[in-house]
VMD Tcl script that draws the C-alpha trace (Angstrom):
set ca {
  {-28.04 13.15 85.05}
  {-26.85 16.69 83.83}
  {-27.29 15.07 80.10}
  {-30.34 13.43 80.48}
  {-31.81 16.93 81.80}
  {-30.46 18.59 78.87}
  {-31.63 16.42 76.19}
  {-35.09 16.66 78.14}
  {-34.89 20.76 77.77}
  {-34.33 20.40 74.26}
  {-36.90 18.03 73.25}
  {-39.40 20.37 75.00}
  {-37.58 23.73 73.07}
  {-38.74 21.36 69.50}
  {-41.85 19.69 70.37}
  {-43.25 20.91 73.58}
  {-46.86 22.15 73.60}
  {-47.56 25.36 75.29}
  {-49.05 23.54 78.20}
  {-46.05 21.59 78.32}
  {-44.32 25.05 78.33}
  {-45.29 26.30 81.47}
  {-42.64 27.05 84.38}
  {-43.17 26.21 88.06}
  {-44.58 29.13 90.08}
  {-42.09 30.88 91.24}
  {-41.24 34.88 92.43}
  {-41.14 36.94 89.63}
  {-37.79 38.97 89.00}
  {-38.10 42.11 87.53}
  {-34.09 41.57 86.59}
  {-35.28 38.45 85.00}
  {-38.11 39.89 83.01}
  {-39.20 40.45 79.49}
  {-39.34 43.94 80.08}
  {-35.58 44.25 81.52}
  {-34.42 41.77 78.74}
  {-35.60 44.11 75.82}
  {-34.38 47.30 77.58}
  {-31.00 46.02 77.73}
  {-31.30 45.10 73.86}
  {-32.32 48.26 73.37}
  {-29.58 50.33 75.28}
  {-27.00 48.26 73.15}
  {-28.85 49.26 69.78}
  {-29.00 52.81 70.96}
  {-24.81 52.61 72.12}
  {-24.16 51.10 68.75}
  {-25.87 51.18 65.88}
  {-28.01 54.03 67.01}
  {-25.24 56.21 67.50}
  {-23.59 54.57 64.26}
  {-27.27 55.50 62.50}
  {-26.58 59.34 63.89}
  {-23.71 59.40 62.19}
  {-24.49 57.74 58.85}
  {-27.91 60.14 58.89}
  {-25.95 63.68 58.56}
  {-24.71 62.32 55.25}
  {-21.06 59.80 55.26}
  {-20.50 59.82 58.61}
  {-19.79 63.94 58.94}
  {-17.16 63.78 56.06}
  {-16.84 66.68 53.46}
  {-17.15 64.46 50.69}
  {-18.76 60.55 50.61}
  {-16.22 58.79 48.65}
  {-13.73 57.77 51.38}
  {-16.35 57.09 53.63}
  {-18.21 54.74 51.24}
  {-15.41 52.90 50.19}
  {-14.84 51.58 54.05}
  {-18.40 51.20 54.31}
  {-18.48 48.79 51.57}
  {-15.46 46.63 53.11}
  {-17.65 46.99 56.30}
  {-20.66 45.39 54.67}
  {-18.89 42.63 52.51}
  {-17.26 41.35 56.05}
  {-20.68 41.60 57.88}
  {-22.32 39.73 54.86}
  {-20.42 36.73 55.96}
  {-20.26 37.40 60.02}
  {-24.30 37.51 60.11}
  {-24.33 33.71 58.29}
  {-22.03 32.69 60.68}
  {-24.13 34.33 63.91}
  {-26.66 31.27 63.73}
  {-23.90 28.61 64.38}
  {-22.30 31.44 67.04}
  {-25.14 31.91 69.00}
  {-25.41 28.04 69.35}
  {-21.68 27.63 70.24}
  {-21.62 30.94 73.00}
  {-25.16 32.21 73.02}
  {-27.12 35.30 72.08}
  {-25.66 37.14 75.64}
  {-21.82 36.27 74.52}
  {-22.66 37.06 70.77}
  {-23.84 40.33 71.74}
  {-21.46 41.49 73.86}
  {-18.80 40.61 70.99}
  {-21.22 42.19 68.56}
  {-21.33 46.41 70.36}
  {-17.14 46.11 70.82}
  {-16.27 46.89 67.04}
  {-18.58 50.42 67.00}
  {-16.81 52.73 68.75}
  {-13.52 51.85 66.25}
  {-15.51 52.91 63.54}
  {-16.10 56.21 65.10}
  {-13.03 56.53 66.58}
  {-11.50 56.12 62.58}
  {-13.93 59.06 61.90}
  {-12.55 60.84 64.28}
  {-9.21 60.70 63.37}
  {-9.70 61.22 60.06}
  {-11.91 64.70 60.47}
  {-9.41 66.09 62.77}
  {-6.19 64.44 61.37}
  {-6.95 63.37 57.92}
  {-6.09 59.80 58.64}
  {-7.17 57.26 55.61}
  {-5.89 53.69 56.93}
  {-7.95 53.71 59.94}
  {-11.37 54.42 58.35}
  {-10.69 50.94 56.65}
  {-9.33 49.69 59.87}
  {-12.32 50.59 61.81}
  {-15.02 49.49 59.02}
  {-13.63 46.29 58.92}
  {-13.34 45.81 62.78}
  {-17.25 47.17 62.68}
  {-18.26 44.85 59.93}
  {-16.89 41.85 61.95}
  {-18.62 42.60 65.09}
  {-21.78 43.81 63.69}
  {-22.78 40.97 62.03}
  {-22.68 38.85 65.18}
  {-24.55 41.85 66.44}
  {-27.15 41.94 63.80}
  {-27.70 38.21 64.60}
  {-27.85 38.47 68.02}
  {-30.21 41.08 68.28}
  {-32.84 39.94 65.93}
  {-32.60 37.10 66.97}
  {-33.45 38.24 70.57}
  {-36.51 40.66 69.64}
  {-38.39 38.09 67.69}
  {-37.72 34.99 69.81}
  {-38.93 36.86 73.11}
  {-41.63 38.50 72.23}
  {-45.31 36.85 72.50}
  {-46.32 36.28 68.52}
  {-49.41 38.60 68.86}
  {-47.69 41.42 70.53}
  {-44.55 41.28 68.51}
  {-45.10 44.08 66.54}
  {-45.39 46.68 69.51}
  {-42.23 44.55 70.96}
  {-40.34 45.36 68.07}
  {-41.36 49.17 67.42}
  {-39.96 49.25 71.31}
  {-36.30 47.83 70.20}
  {-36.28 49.87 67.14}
  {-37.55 53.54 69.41}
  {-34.14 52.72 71.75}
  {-31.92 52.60 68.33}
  {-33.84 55.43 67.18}
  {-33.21 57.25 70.06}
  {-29.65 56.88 69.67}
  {-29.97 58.38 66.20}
  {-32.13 61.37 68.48}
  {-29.27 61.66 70.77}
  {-26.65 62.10 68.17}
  {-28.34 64.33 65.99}
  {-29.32 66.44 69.03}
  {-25.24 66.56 69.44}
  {-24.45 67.29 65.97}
  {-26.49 69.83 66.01}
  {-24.86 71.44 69.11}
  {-21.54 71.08 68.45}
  {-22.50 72.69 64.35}
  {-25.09 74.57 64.37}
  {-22.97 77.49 62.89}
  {-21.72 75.53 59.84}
  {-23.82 77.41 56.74}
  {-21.66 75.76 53.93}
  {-21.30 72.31 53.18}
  {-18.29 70.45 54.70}
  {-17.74 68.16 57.72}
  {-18.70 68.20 61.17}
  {-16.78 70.01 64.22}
  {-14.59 66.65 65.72}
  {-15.48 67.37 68.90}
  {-18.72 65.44 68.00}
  {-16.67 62.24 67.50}
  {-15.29 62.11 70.74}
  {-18.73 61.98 72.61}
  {-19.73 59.20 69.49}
  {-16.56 57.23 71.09}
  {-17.23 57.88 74.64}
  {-21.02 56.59 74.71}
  {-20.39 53.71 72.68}
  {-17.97 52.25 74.84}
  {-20.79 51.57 77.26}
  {-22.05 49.17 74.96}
  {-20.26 45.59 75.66}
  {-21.16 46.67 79.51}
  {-24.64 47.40 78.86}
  {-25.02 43.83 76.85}
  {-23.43 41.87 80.30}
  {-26.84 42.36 81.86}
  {-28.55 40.01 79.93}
  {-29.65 37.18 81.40}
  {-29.35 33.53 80.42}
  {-32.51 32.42 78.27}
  {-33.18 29.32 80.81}
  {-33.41 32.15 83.56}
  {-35.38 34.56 81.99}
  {-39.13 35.30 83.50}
  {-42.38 35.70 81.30}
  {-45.36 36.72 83.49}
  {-47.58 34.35 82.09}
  {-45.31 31.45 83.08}
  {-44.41 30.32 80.18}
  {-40.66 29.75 79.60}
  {-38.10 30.98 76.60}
  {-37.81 27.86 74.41}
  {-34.44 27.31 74.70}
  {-32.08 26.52 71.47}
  {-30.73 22.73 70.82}
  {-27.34 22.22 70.88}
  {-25.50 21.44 67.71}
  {-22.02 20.48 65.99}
  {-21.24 23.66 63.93}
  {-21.28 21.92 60.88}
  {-24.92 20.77 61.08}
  {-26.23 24.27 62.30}
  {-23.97 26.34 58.90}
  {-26.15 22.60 56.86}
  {-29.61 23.64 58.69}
  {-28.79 27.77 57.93}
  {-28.12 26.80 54.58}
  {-31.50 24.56 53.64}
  {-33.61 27.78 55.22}
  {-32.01 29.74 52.61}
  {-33.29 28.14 50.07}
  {-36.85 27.77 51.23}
  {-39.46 29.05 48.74}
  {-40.65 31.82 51.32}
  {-37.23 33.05 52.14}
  {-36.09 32.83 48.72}
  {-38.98 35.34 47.42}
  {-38.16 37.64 50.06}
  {-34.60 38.17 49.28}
  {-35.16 41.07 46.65}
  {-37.15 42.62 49.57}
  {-34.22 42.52 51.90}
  {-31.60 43.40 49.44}
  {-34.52 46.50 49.04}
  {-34.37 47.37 52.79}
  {-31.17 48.73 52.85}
  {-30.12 49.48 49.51}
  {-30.91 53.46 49.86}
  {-29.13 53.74 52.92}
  {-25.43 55.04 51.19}
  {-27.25 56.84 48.37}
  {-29.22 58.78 50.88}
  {-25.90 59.70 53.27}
  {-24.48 60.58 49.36}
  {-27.27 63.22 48.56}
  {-26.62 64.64 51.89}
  {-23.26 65.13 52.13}
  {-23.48 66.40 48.66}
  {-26.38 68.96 48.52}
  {-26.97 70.32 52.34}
  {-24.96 72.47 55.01}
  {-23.22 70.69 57.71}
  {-26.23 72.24 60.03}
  {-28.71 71.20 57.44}
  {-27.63 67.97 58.20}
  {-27.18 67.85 61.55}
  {-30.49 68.94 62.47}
  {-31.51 66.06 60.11}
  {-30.08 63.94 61.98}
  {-32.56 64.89 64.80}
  {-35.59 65.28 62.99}
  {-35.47 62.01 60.94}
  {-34.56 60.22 64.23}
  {-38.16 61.19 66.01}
  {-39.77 61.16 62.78}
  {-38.85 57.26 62.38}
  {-39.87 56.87 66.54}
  {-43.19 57.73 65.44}
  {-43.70 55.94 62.26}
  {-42.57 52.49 63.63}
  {-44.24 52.92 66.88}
  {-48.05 53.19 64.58}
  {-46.52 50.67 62.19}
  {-46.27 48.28 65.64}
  {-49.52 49.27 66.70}
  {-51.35 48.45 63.41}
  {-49.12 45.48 63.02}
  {-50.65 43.80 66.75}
  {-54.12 45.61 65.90}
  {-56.50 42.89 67.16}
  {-59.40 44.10 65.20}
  {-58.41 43.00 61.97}
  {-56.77 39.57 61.24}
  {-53.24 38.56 61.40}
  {-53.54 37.49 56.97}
  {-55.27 41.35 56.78}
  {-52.82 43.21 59.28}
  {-49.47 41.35 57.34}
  {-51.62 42.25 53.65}
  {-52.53 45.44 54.51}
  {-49.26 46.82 56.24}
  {-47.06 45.58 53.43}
  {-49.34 47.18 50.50}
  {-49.44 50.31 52.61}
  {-45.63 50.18 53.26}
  {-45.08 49.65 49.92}
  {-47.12 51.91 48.30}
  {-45.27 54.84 50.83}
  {-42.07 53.64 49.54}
  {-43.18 54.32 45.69}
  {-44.11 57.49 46.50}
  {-40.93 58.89 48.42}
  {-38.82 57.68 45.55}
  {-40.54 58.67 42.76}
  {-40.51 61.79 44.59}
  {-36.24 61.38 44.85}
  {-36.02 61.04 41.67}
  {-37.85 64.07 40.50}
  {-35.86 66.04 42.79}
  {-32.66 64.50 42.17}
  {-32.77 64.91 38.43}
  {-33.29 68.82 39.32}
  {-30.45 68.52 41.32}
  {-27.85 67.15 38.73}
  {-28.88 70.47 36.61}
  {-28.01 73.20 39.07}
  {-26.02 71.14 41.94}
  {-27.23 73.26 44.48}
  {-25.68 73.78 47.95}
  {-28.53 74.47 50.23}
  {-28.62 75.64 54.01}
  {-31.80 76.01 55.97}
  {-32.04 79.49 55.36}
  {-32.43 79.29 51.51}
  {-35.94 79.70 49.91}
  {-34.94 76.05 48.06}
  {-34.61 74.37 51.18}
  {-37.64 72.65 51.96}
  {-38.16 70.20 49.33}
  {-35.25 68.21 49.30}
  {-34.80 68.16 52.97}
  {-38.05 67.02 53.68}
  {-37.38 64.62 50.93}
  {-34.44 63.12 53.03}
  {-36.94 62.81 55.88}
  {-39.23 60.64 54.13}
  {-36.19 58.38 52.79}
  {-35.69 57.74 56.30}
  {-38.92 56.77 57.76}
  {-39.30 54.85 54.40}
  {-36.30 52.93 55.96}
  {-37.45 52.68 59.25}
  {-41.13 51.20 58.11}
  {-39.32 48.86 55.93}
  {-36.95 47.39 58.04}
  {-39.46 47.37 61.07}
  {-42.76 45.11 58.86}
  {-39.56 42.74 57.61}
  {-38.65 41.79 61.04}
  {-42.25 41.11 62.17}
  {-42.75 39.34 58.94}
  {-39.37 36.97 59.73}
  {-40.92 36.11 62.74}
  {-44.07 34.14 61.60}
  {-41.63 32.19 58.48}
  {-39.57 30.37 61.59}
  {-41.50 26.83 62.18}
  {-39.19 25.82 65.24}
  {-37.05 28.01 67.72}
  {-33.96 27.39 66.15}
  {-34.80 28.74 62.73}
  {-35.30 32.35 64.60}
  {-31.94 32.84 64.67}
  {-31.10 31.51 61.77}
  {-33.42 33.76 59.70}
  {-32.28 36.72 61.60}
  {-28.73 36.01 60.46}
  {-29.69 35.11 56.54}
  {-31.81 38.32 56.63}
  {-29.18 40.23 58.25}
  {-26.54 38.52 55.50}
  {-28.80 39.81 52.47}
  {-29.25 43.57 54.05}
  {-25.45 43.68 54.23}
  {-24.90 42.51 51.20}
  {-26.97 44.78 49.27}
  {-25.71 47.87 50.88}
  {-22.31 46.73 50.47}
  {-22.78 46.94 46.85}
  {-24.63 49.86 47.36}
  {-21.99 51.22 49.18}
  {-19.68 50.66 46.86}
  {-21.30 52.22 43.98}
  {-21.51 55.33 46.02}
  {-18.02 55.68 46.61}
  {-17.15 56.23 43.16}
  {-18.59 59.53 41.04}
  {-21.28 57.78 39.60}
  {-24.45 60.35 39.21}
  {-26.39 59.85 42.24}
  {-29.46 59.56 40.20}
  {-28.41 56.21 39.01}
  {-28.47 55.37 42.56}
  {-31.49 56.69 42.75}
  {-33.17 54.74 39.82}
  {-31.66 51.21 40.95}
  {-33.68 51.49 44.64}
  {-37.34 52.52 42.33}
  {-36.04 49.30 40.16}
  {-35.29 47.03 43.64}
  {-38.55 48.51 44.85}
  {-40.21 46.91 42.08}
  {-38.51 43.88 41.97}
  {-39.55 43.01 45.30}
  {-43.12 43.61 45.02}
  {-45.03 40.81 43.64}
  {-42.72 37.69 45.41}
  {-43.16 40.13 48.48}
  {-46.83 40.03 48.61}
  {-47.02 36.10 47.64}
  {-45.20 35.50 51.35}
  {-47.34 38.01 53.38}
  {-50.33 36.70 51.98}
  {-50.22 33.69 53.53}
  {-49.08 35.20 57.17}
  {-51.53 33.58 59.70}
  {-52.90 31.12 57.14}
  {-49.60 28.82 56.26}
  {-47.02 30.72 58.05}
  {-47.54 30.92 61.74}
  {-44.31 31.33 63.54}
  {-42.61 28.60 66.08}
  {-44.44 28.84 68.74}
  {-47.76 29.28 66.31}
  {-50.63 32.51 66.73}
  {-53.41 32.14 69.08}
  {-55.20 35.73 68.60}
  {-57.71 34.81 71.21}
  {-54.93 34.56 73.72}
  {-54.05 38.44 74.67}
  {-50.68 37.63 76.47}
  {-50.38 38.16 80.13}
  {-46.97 38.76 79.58}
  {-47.56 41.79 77.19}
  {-50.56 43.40 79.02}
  {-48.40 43.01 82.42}
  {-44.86 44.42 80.92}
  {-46.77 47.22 78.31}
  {-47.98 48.56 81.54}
  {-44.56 48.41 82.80}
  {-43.50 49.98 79.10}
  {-43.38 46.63 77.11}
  {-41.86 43.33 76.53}
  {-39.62 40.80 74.51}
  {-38.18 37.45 75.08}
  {-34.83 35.84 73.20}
}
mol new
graphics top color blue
foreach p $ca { graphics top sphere $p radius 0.5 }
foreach p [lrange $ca 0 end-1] q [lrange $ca 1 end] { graphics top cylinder $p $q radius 0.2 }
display resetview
């Protein structure tokens, strides 16, 4: 009986119409909720890669110089590269709750390795801890984005995910607010006071705690009574076959360049930090960027769900605006960056040369954020069943991190930052045009799983927005 009911759930998770979709009346549980359910996401992304983002954003993790730092960041990629493909067949094995409690535990060894190696000068464990992080963080990855775009209703899913992305942004808010506490005397350029590690280390062990309060899929509540399609069970070696035949889709496959983009300028940007800017130059960074990127992806998400336009205009318009901010912040970069290789200046905040670089670096980071944010929502209408959520959120996740390992590793050597510079305008480029031939055909040919009804205005997000907002795994 137990085996006929679960080959009944899964047939309805495939094939099930939405009436067919509906749950039983029953009490609603505010545990059980969308609402709760995204919170909870969103307290792990702020304990983990939030506070791993705070970090990263004054420029190599705190360091004095980026090399060290960049070479265990590039081990830490090249692991997660392979531990996001494997979070689809994971997730179906333990499920998303399991994978991402597993996912937060490898964090705060990263930061404890910084620590150590600040106070200590300890090199082993900074290769320790990045590979530990990379592990874990792929499954986390996975998990995750998995989770934000499977809850969510389709036509609210922007706002859904500018809520996930404000909690892991607020992490970044938090840290910077404590980096700039703990170093808001350092005028010269060096590394940060290591007392900032050891509140890094103590916050992020809440993580794997925070992620046990997720519930089950089967048991969580959407107000409209609809129910989380749940994901079929299958033999690993089907799921890595199914994972595999998604990658080579034509949509997926003309959106690689664009993820390999996404995250490219993440360890060139910590690089022309650590290199140019006082250690309180780039601590308060650290907390400007951090709102600024709040701000940006919560308009992005409202624009994104604007009912007023279409869904093929809102996915048209938001990537040619995107993209069109991104040109402009680095041919901006590289303007100031081949000023920079001529008189390798060492700024603070109190020098009349401060401005336009550092505002420069604030841009670069709400490029980022905008970036990363439309992909996501963009991932979420290319999956034409349940089960290919979570396995595009761990191909996508696979591409980021193997970009920026590369990325990463170019920045650990003495390369001329500019080069850096140049290769993200040349990604940028590259990922235009195959870019724009998937998003054009968002709400026309690409849908999502559960398919877009713009006429229905979810019960589920107009209940939980008033309640702060929603999203369903």
């Amino acid at each position: 009986m137990a085996d006929q009911i679960k080959r009944l759930d899964v047939g309805e998770t495939e094939g099930s119409s939405d009436g067919d979709n509906v749950l039983p009346q029953e009490r609603y549980n505010w545990l059980r909720g969308v609402f709760f359910q995204a919170t909870v996401v969103g307290l792990c992304a702020f304990a983990a890669p939030g506070l791993w983002n705070a970090m990263s954003s004054v420029g190599a993790g705190g360091q004095q110089t980026p090399y060290l730092v960049m070479a265990g960041n590039a081990v830490l990629f090249s692991l997660m590269t392979f531990t996001c493909l494997t979070g689809s067949v994971l997730a179906n094995q333990i499920g998303l709750k399991y994978l991402m409690i597993l996912g937060t535990t490898g964090y705060v060894l990263y930061s404890a390795a910084l620590y150590q190696n600040n106070r200590y000068g300890t090199v082993w464990f900074i290769y320790v801890g990045s590979a530990a992080c990379g592990i874990t963080a792929g499954w986390f990855w996975a998990a995750e984005g998995a989770i934000m775009l499977s809850y969510p209703p389709p036509e609210s899913r922007g706002k859904y995910l500018a809520y996930w992305l404000a909690y892991r942004n607020s992490g970044a808010i938090l840290g910077g607010a404590i980096n700039l506490g703990f170093n808001a005397s350092g005028k010269r350029l060096g590394k940060l006071d290591w007392r900032t590690y050891i509140v890094f280390v103590v916050l992020q062990c809440l993580g794997p705690a925070v992620a046990m309060l997720l519930s089950p899929p089967e048991k969580v509540q959407r107000r409209n009574g609809t129910k989380v399609k749940l994901l079929p069970h299958v033999p690993a070696g089907e799921e890595i076959r199914e994972t595999l035949k998604l990658m080579l889709r034509k949509e997926f496959f003309l959106l690689v360049p664009y993820f390999l983009y996404v995250t490219w300028s993440l360890p060139y940007i910590g690089s022309y930090m650590t290199t140019y800017f006082s250690v309180r130059s780039r601590a308060l960074a650290s907390l400007v960027t951090a709102l600024a990127q709040v701000l940006a992806t919560g308009i992005m998400g409202t624009f994104l769900d604007w009912k007023r336009l279409s869904l093929n205009k809102r996915a048209i318009f938001g990537f040619l605006g995107m993209m069109t901010i991104s040109c402009g912040t680095w041919v901006w970069a590289l303007v100031i960056q081949h000023k920079y290789q001529l008189n390798k200046p060492a700024l603070d905040w109190a020098d009349s040369a401060f401005g336009e670089g550092w505002a420069l670096y604030v841009f670069q980071q709400v490029e980022f954020a905008l970036t990363y944010n439309y992909g996501y929502w963009v991932l979420g209408f290319l999956a034409k069943r349940p089960a290919e959520v979570v396995r595009y959120s761990s191909v996508a996740r696979g591409v980021e991190a193997a970009g920026q390992c590369i990325a990463s590793g170019i920045s650990s050597t003495k390369s001329p930052l500019i080069i850096s510079a140049g290769l993200i305008m040349a990604w940028w480029g590259i990922a235009l045009i195959p870019g724009f031939l998937v998003v054009r055909q968002i709400g026309i040919e690409h849908v999502g799983a559960e398919g877009y009804v713009p006429e229905l205005k979810s019960t589920d997000s107009n209940a939980d927005e008033q309640s702060q907002t929603g999203t369903k795994v």
